[in-house]
C-alpha positions as CSV (number, residue, x, y, z in Angstrom):
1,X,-87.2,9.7,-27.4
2,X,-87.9,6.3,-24.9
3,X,-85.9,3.4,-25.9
4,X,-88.5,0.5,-25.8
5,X,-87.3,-3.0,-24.4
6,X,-88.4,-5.3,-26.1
7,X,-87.6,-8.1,-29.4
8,X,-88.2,-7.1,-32.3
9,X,-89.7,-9.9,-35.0
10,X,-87.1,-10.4,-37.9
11,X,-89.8,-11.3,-40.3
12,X,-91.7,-8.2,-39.6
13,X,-88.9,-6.2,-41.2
14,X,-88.9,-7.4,-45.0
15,X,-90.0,-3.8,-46.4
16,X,-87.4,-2.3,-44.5
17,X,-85.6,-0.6,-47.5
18,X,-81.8,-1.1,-45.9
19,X,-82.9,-5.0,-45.2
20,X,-84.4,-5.5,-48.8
21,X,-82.8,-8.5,-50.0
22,X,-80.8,-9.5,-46.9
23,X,-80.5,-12.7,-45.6
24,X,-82.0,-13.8,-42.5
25,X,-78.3,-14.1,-40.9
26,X,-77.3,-10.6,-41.4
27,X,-80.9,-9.2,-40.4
28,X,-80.2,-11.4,-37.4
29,X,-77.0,-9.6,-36.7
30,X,-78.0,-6.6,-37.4
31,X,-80.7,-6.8,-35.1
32,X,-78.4,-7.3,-32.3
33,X,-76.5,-3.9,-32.4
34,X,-79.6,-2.1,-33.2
35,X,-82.5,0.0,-30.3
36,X,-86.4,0.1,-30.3
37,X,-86.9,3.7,-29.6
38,X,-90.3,6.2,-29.8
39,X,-90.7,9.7,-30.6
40,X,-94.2,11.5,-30.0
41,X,-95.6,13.8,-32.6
42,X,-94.0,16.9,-32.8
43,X,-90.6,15.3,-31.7
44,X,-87.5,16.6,-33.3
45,X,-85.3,13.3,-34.2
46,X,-82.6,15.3,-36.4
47,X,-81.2,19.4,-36.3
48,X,-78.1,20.9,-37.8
49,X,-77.4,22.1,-34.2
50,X,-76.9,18.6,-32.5
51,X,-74.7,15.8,-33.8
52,X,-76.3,12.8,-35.1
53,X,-74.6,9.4,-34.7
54,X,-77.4,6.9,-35.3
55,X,-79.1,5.8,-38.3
56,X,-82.9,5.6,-38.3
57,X,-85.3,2.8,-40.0
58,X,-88.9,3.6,-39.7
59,X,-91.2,1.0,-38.0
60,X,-94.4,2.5,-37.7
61,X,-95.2,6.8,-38.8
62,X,-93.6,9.3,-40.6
63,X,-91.1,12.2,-40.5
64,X,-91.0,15.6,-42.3
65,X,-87.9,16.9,-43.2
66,X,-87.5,20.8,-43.2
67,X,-84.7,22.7,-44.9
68,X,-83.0,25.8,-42.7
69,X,-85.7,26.2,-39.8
70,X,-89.0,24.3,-38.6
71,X,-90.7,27.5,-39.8
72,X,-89.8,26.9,-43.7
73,X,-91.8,24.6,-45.9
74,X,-91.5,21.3,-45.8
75,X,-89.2,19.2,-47.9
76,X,-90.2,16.1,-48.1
77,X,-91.7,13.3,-46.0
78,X,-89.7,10.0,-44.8
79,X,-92.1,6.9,-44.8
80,X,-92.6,3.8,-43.2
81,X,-89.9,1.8,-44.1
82,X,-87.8,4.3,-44.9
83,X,-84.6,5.6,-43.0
84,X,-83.3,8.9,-41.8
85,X,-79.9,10.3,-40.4
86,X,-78.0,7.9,-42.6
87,X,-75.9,10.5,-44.7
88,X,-74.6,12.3,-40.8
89,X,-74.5,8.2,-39.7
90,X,-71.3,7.9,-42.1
91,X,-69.6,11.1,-42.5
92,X,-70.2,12.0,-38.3
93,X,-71.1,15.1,-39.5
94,X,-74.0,17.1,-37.8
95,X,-77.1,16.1,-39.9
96,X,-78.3,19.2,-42.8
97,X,-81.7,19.3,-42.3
98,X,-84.2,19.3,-39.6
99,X,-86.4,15.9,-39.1
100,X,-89.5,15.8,-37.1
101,X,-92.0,13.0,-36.3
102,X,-95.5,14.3,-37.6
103,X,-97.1,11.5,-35.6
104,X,-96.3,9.4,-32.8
105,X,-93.6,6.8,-34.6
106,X,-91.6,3.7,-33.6
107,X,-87.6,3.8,-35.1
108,X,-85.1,0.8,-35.1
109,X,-81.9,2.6,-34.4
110,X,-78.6,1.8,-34.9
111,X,-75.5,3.5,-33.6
112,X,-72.5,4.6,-35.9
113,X,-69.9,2.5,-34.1
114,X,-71.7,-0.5,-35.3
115,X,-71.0,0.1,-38.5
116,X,-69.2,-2.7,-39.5
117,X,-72.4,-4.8,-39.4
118,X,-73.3,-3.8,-42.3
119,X,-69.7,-4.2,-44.2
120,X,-70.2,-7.8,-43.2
121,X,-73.4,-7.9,-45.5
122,X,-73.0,-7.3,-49.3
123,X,-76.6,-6.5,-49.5
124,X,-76.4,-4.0,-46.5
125,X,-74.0,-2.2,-47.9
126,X,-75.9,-2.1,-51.2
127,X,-78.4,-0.7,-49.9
128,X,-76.9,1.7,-47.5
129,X,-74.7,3.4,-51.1
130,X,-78.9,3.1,-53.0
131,X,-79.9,5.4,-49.7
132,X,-77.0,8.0,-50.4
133,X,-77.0,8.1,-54.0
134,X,-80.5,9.2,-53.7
135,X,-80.0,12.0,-51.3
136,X,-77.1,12.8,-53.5
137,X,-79.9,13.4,-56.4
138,X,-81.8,14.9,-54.6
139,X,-79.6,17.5,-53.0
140,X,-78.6,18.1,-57.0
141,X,-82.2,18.7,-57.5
142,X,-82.7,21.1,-54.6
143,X,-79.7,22.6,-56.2
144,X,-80.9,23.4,-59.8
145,X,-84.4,24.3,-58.3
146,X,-83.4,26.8,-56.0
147,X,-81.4,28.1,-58.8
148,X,-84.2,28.4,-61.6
149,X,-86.5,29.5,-58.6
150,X,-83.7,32.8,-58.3
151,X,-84.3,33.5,-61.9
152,X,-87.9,33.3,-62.4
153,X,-90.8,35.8,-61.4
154,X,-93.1,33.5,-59.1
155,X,-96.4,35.3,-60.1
156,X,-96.0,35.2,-63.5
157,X,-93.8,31.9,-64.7
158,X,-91.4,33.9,-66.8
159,X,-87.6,35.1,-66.1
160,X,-87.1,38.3,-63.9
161,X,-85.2,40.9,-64.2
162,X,-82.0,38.9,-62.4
163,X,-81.8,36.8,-65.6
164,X,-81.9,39.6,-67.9
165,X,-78.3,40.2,-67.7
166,X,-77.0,37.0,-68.5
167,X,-79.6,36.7,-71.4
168,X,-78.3,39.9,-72.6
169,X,-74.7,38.7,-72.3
170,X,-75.3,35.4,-74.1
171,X,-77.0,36.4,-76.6
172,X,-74.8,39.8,-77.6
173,X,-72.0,37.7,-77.4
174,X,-73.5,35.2,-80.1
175,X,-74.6,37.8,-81.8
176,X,-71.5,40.1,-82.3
177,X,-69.6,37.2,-83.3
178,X,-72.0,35.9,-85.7
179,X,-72.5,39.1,-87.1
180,X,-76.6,39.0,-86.4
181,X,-78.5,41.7,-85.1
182,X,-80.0,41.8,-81.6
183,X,-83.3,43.5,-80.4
184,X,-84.9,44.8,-77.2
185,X,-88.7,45.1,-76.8
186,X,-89.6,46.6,-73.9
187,X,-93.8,46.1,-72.6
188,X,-95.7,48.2,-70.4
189,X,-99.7,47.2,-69.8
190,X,-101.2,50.8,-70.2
191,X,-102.9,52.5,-67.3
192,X,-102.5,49.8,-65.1
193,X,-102.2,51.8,-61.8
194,X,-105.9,52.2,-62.6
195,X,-106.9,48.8,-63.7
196,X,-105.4,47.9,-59.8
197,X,-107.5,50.8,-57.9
198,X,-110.4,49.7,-59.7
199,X,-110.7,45.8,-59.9
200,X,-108.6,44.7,-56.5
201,X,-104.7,43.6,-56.4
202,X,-106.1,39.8,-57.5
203,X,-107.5,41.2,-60.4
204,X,-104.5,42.9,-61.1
205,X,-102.4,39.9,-60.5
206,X,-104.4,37.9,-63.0
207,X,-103.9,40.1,-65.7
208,X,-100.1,40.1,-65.6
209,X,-100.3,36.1,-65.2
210,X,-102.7,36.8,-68.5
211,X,-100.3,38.6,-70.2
212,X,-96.8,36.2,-69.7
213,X,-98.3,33.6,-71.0
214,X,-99.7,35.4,-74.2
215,X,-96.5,37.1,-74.6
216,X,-94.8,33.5,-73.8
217,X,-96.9,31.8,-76.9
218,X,-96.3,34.4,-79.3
219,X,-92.5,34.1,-79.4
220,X,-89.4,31.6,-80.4
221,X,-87.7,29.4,-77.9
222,X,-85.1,31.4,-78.5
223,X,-86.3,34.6,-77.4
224,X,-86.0,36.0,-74.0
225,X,-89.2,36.9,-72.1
226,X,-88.5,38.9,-68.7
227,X,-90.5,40.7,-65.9
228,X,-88.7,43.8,-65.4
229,X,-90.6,44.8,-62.7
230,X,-94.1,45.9,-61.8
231,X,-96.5,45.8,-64.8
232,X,-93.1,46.1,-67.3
233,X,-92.0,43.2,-69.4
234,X,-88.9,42.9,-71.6
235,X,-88.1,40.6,-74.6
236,X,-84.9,40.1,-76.2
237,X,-85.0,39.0,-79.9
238,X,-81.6,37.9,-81.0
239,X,-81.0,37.3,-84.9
240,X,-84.2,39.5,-85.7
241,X,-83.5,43.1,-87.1
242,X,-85.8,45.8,-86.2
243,X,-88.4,45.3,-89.0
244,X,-88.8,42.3,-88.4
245,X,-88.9,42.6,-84.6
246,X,-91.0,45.5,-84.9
247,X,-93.3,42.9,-86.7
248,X,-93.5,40.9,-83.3
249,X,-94.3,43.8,-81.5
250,X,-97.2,44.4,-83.6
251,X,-98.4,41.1,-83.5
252,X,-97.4,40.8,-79.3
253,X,-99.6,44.1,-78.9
254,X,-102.8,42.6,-81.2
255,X,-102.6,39.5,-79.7
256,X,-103.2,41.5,-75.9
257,X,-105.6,43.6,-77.7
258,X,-107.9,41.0,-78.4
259,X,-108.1,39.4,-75.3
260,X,-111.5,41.6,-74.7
261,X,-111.9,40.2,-71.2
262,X,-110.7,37.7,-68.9
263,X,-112.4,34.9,-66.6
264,X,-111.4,34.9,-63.1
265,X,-112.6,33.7,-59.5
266,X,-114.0,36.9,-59.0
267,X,-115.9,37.3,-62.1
268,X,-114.8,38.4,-65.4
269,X,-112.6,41.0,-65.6
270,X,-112.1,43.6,-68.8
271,X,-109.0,43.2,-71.1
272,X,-105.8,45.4,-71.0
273,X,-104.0,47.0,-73.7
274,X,-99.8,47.4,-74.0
275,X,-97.6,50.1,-75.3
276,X,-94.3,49.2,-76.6
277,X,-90.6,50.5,-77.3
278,X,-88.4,49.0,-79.7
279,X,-84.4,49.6,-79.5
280,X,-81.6,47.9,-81.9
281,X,-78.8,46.5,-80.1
282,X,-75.4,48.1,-81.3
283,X,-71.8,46.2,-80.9
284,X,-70.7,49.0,-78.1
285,X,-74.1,48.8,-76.2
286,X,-73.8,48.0,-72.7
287,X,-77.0,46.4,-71.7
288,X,-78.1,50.1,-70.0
289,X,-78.0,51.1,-72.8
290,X,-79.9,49.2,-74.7
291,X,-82.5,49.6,-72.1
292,X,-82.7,53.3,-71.6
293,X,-83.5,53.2,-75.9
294,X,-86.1,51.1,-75.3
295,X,-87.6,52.7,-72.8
296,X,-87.5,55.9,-74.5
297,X,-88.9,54.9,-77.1
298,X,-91.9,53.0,-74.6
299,X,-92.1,56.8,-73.0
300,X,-93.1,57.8,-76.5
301,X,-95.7,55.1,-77.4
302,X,-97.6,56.3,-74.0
303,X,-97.1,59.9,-74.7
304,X,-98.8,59.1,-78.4
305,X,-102.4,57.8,-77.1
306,X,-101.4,54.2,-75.8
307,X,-101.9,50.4,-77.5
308,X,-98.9,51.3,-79.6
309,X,-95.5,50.8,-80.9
310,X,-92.2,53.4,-81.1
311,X,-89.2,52.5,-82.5
């Protein structure tokens, strides 16, 4: 980073989003406590490993924020006009993230112990609080995204197998006390070992992607819809006793059945078929249990010829 000496224009900084709104006076003031600085491209302005007493406006050229390492994706990007460092600028905390110029950019700086130039100014301090609530938000966001990112299977959209346990616990525990019954389909897409050595991984790939979503469109919003691993699928179906969840089934398998083949980028690409267990959920059953039943009953539908339902 050089610190540049030289003025800066006061009128040149209207877009400034901590100046929006501030009157010439306090821009003025502000000014006076504040540094012209550059960074280069490729310049780290911000890390978690080096304390951070300044807050950053953005003349000219953006940052990138990164989350953990410089190797991770991206975040987000920081502007013109924008600013950076300002949560670390109050708490004197070392800054969370990682923040790197992605082109040559020119900052207006200001250091932490110049604070009070901006308690002078009821529109500074507005729009200092505007700046933290929104990292606030968005640190709640990265929150409930990471979390629903921990429960769903990225390749096919649906839940995986970590959510299945406190599907199962939710929904026996509704169940049991509302006296409903509770039932565990449990998917397998038949020979698909084969369907992989013969057509490529992709093609593979497509076909479970193929399958989620008909699976996903055939059922209530109610019912859960996992990837238990490889090409198996699970699907809890609370209030539904096993007639009338083997009646899904049916309908789940025919509904994969007629998809006769399937367009892709590398051409299109024959249809799959899926065999199916069924298992009733009883008031003792653990959810093991519950599983192994199902799967039995899966083991049988294979062992009978495939493109079936057991149980």
């Amino acid at each position: 980073m050089k610190i540049v000496d030289q003025p800066v224009d006061p009128a040149s900084l209207g877009r400034l989003r901590l100046l929006h709104g501030a009157g010439a006076d306090d821009v003025r003031k502000l000014l006076a406590q504040c540094q012209l600085c550059t960074v280069e491209a490729d310049e780290t302005l911000l890390s978690p490993r080096k304390a951070n007493h300044h807050l950053y406006m953005v003349l000219e050229g953006s940052l990138t924020v990164y989350v953990d390492s410089l190797d991770s994706q991206p975040l987000r990007v920081i502007d013109t006009n924008d600013c950076a460092g300002e949560v670390s600028f109050v708490d004197h905390l070392p800054p969370t993230v990682y923040v790197v110029a992605n082109q040559p950019c020119t900052l207006l700086r200001l250091h932490s112990r110049h604070i009070g130039v901006l308690g002078e100014s009821p529109h500074l301090m507005h729009n200092l609080a505007l700046l933290l609530c929104e990292r606030v938000r968005l640190s709640d966001r990265l929150i409930v995204d990471s979390e629903h990112n921990a429960n769903v299977d990225m390749l096919t959209g649906v839940f995986n197998r970590r959510w299945l346990e406190h599907a199962f616990e939710r929904d026996s525990t509704r169940c049991a006390m509302a006296g409903s019954p509770l039932c565990m389909l449990m998917l397998d897409v038949d020979r698909f070992k084969q369907y992989n050595d013969s057509h490529g991984h992709l093609a593979g790939d497509l076909v479970l992607s193929l399958v989620a979503r008909t699976l996903a469109a055939q059922l209530r919003p109610k019912d859960c819809l996992v990837r238990y691993g490889g090409e198996e699928f699970t699907i809890l179906l609370p209030e539904l006793a096993a007639e009338d969840a083997r009646a899904i089934g049916e309908r789940l398998r025919q509904a994969i059945e007629q998809v006769r083949s399937i367009p892709s980028p590398i051409g299109r690409l024959p249809g799959v078929t899926v065999s199916i267990g069924l298992a009733v959920w009883q008031p003792a059953d653990r959810l093991a249990d519950l599983i192994e039943r199902a799967d039995r009953e899966l083991y049988q539908a294979k062992q009978g010829g495939r493109n079936q339902l057991c149980g």
